[in-house]
N, C-alpha and C positions, 0 to 999 in steps of 0.2 A: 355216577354212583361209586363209591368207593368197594373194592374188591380187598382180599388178602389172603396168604396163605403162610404156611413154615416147612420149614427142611429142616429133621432133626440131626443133632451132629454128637456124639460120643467122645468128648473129650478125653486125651490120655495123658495122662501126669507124667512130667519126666522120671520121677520117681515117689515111690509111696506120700502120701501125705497125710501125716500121723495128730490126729487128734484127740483128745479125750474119751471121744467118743466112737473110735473104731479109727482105722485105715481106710482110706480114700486111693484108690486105685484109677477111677474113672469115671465122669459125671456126663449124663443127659442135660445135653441144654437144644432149645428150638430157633432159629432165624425167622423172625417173620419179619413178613414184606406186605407193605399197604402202598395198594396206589389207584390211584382214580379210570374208572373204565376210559374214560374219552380222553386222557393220556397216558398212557398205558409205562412209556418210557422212564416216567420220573417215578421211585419208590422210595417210602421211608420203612428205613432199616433198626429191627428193636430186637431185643432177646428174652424169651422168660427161661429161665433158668432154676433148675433147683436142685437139692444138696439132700442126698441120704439122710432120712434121721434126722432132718434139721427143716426142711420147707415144709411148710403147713400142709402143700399137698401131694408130698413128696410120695406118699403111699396109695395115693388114689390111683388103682391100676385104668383107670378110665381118662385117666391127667391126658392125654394125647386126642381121645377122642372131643374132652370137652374145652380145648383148648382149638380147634378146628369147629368146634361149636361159634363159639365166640367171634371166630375170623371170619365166619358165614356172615353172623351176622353183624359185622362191623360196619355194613350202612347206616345202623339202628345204633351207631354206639350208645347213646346214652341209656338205653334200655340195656345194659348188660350190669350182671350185676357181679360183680368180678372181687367183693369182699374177702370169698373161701380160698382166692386165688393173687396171691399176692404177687409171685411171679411171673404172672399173663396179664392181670395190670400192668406192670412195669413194663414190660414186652410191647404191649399195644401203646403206652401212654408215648413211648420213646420214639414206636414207629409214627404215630400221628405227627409229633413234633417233627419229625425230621422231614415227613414230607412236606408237612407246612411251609420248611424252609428250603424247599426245593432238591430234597434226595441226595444230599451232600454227605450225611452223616457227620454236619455242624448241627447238633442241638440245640447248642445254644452260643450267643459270637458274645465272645466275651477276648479277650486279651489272652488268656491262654491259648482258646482255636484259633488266635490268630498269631503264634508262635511268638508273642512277647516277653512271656510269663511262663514260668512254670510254678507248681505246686509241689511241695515239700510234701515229703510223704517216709513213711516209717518201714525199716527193714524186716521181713519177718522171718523168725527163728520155726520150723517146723520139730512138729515132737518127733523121738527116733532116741537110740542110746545115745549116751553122753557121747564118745567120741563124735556122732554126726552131729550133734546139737553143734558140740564144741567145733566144730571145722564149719559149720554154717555162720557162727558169731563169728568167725577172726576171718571169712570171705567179706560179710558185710561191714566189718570195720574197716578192712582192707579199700574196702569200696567207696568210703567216708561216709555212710550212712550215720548221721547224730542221734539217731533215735530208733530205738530195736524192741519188737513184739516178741515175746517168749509164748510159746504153747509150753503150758504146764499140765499137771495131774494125769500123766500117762506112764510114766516112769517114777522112780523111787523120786520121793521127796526129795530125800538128804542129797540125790543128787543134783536136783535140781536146782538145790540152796548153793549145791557147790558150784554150778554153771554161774550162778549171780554173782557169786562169792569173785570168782575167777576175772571176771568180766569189770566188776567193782574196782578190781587189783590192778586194772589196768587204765580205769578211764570213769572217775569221779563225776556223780551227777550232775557237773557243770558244766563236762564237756559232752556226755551221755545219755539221754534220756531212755529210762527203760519201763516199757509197759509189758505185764502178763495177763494173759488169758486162760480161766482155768475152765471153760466151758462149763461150768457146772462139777468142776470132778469134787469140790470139797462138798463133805456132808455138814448139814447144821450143828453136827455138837463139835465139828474139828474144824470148823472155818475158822473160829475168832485166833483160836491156837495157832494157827498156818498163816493169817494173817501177820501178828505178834513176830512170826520169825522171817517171814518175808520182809517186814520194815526195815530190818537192819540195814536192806538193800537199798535204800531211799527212791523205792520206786513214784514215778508218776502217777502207776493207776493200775487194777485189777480188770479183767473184766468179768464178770460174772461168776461168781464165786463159788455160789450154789446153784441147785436146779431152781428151773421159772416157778411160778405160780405159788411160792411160799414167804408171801407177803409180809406176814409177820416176823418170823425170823428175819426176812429180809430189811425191813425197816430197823430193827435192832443193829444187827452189822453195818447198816448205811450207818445210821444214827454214832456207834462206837471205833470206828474202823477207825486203824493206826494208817492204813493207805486210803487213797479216793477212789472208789468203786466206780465202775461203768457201766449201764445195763445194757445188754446186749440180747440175746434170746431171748430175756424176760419180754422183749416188746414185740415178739413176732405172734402173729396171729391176732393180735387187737387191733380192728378196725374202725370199733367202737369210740369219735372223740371221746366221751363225756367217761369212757372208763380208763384212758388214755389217760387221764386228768386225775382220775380217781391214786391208779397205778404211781405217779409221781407223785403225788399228794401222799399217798401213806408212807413210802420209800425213801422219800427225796434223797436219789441219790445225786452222786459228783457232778458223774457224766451220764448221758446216752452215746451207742453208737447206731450210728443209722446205716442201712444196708437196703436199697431203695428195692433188690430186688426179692428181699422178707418183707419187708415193712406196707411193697404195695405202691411201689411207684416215686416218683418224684413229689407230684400235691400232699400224698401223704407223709412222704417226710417234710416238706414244709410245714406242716400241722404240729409233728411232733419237733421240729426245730422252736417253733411261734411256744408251742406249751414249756417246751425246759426255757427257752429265755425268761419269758415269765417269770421263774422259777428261781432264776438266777443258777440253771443248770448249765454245765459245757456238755460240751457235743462235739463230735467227727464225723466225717462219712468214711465209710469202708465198702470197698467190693464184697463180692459173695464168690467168687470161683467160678466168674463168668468166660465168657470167651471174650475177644478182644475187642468185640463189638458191646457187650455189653458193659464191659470196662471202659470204653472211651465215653458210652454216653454218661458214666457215675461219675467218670472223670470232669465233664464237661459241665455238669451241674455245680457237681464242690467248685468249681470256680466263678461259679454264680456267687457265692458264699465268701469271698474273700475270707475265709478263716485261718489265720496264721499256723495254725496247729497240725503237728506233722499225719497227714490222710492215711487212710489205710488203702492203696492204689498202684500197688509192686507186684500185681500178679499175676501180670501180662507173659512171662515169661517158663509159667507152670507147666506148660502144658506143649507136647510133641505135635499136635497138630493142632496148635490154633487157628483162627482165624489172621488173616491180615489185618495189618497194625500201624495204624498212624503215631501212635505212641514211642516213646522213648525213655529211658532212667541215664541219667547223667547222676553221678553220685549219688545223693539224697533226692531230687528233684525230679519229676514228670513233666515230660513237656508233649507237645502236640505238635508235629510234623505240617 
């Protein structure tokens, strides 16, 4: 009979990590371990994780007891119903696979885990004043990163045009790829306008531009955008296919980015991978500010994926007390130990 439990771990940021939506000082994430009573030695190892203000049940002061609910009853998986909880999905689905595969913390053998391969993946700029923006961009060029994530809408605009401005002056979008992320900070009647002046920058792509759930507005700026929008938080907490389908239907936006441990697991982004190709939508995967565990197994999936496109999967190195790390950043590139 399969058993499980978790050990919670409080992750501490090397330093602040500044987003639109508040400072990030230190995040709750759980280890769980599933393994079968009559061999008790072999466990697969998953993580649910979740993020202030951002995970669907990041406020549920009961998160811990009914995430120990779920592990009780982990005999009975498919009788759990693990929708409201998209982070203890992801947890369990990761730990099931891994001990399938015999408690290795190989998810999946692909050419990456087997150190032939790496995966390209994009440098990310946290928010903070201009000078730390600015000493964060010229460490990761420094580093050869070709492609660089900006957190925007935390700091003055004008500065922010001028970090792009600055970054432009030195390394033309042919040699640079630059995506931002505005979590939501622009409002409906100043997004098209912020839009309009961020172009100049020849950016690759926004991610979310406004707050979720404002469809309509949103379908306009997909529909008019001078850059190609990404949705991002708009997709977290729909577990519903068929409103899944609806959502990209009315929006159609550029891209999606998938975050397996918002979104609900790996099947579940397969779903919303299967619905944007349809679509003739692009897509990426991106970590969530997991621990190293739960970054290697997002890692180990996007390589399922052969998708050319630089991952969002650099942020192994956030944090003073992670986990141990099979992972590595060689310039631009993640590779698997």
């Amino acid at each position: 009979m399969l058993k499980a439990n978790s050990n919670k771990i409080t992750l501490q940021f090397n330093q602040p990590a500044g987003t639109s939506r508040g400072v990030l000082k230190s995040k709750n994430s759980w280890i769980i371990e599933v393994w079968n009573e009559e061999n008790p030695a072999i466990k697969g190892i998953g993580e649910a994780s979740i993020i202030e203000n951002l995970s669907p049940e990041w406020d549920n002061i009961q998160y811990e007891r009914k995430l120990n609910d779920f592990l009780n009853s982990i005999h009975d998986r498919i009788s759990l119903d693990l929708k409201k909880y998209p982070s203890i999905e992801f947890g369990i689905e990761a730990a099931l696979l891994d001990l399938e595969n015999g408690g290795k913390q190989i998810y999946f053998d692909t050419p990456f885990t087997q150190g032939r391969e790496g995966i390209s993946i994009n440098g990310l700029i946290w928010m903070g004043e201009k000078e730390f923006m600015l000493q964060q961009i010229k460490q990761k060029m420094a580093d050869g990163f070709r492609c660089l994530k900006l957190k925007i809408g935390a700091i003055n605009f004008e500065d922010e045009l001028a970090l792009l401005k600055y970054i432009r002056s030195h390394f033309g979008p042919q040699d640079l790829e630059l995506r931002v992320d505005a979590n939501g900070a622009f409002s409906v009647d100043n997004a098209m306008e912020k839009l309009e002046q961020l172009s100049a920058f020849h950016l690759h792509s926004i991610e979310q531009p406004i707050q979720p759930k404002q469809w309509i507005d949103l379908e306009q700026l997909c529909k008019n955008t001078p850059i190609p929008i990404a949705l991002d938080e708009e997709l977290i907490g729909i577990s519903d296919y068929g409103i899944r389908e609806q959502l990209l239907d009315a929006a159609k936006p550029q891209y999606i980015i998938l975050k397996p441990s918002l979104v609900g697991g790996f099947t579940s982004s397969d779903n919303w991978i299967e619905l944007a190709e349809k679509r003739n939508i692009g897509w990426w995967i991106t970590s969530a500010l997991e621990s190293n565990v739960g970054l290697n197994a997002i890692a180990q999936y996007a390589s399922t994926k052969n998708n050319p496109m630089p991952q969002g999967l650099g942020t192994g190195l956030l944090f003073a007390n992670n986990t141990p790390s099979t992972l590595v950043i060689k310039h631009d590139m993640l590779y698997h130990l």
